[in-house]
C-alpha positions in Angstrom: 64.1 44.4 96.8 61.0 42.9 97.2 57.8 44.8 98.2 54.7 42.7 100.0 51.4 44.3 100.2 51.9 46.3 103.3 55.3 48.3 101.6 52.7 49.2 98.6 50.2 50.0 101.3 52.7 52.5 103.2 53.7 53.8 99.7 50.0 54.5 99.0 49.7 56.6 102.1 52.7 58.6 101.3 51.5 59.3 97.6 48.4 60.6 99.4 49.9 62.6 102.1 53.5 62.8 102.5 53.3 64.5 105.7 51.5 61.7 107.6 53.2 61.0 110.4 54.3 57.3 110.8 51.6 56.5 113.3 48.7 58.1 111.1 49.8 55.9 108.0 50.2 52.6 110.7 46.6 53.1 111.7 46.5 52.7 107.7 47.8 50.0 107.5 47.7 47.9 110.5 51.4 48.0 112.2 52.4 50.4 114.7 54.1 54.1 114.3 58.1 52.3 114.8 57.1 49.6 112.0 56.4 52.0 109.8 59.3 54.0 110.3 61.5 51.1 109.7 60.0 49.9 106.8 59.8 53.9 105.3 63.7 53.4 106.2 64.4 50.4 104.1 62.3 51.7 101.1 64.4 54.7 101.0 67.7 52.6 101.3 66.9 50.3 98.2 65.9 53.1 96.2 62.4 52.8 96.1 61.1 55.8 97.7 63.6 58.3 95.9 62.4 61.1 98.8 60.3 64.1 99.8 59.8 67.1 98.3 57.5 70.4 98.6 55.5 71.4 96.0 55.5 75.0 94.9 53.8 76.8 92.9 56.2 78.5 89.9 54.2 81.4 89.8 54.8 82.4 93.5 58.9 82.1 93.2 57.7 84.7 90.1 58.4 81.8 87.3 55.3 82.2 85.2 56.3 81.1 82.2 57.2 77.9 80.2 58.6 76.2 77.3 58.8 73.1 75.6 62.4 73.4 73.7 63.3 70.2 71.6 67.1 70.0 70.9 68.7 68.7 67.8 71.7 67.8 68.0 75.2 67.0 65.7 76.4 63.8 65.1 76.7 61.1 68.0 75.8 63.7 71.1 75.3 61.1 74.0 72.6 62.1 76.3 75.0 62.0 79.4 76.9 65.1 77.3 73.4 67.0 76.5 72.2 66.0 80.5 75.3 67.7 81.7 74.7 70.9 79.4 71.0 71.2 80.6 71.9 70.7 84.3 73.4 74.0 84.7 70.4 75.8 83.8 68.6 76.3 86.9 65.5 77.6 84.4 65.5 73.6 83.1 62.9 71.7 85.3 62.8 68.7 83.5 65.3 67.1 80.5 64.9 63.7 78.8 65.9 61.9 75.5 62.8 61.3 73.2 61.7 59.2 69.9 61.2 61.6 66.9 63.6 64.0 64.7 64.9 65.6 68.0 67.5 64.1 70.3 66.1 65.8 73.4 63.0 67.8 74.8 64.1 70.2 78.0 61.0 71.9 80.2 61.9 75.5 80.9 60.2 78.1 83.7 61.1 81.5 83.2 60.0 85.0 84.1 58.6 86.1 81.2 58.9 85.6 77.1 62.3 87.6 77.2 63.8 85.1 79.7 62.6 81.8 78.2 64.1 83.7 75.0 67.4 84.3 77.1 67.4 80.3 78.2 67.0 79.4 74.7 70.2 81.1 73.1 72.5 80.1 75.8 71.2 76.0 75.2 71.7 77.0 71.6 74.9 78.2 72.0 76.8 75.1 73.2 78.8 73.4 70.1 76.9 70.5 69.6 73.1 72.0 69.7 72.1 72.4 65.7 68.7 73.8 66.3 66.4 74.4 68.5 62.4 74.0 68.0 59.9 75.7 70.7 56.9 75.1 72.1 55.4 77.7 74.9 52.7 76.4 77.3 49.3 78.6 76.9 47.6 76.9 79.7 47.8 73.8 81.9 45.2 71.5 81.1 46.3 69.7 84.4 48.5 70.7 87.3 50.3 68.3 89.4 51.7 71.0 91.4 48.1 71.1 92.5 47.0 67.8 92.7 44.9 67.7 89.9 47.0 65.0 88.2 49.0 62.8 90.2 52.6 62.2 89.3 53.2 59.0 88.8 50.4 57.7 86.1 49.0 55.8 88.9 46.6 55.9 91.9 47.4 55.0 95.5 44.4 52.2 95.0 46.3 50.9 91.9 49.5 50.2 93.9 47.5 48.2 95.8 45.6 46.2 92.4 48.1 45.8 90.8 50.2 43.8 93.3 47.7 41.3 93.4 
């Protein structure tokens, strides 16, 4: 699908606020609050705006812990095989496939050391992991569960620059 200036403009004022209404981000953007909507609506049905989501902080839901686990793996593991392991660990917020020795890196929020401990055997445990190689997060240097990083490496403005 093609984007023109005002979908990246709409886009822009959902990055910033989510929760605009569609008449708030039409006084944006110059069309009116129905406009909006349907444009919102076809964004959403070609895949571009994936949806909406709350951010929470881990620490309130008591999750205030995390790791950095990098799998390696036997042989010819296909990431659709260690994605469907991963998936059934509610602990793993984040999976992906990555350059280096190790066929995967997973993101785990736990409790507490013991837990992230837990997590870690049970990955280990599935047939095709070889090792595993940790990393625990000390601090967050920046938070986009606050806003202090946004998360897509981009800016609201820059959607807008870079279309032209």
């Amino acid at each position: 699908m093609e984007m023109d200036q005002l979908d990246r403009s709409i886009i822009s004022a959902l990055i910033e606020d989510a929760r605009a209404t569609y008449a708030e981000i039409g006084g944006q953007v110059g069309l009116s609050a129905p406009a909006v909507k349907r444009r919102v609506d076809r964004l959403l049905a070609s895949g571009i705006i994936t949806g909406f989501s709350a951010r929470v902080e881990p620490a309130a839901l008591g999750w205030t812990t995390e790791a950095y686990v990098e799998l390696f793996c036997q042989g010819r593991t296909s990431p659709k095989e260690i994605a469907t392991a991963v998936a059934r660990f509610p602990e793993i917020v984040g999976a992906c496939t990555i350059t280096g020795e190790a066929d995967a890196l997973v993101h785990i929020r736990a409790r507490d050391m013991h837990h992230v401990e837990q997590v870690i055997e049970r990955i280990s445990a599935h047939p095709f992991v070889v090792r595993t190689k940790s990393a625990i997060v000390l601090s967050r240097l920046l938070n986009p569960l606050r806003n202090e990083s946004p998360e897509l490496p981009i800016t609201p403005q820059q959607i807008a620059v870079d279309s032209q």
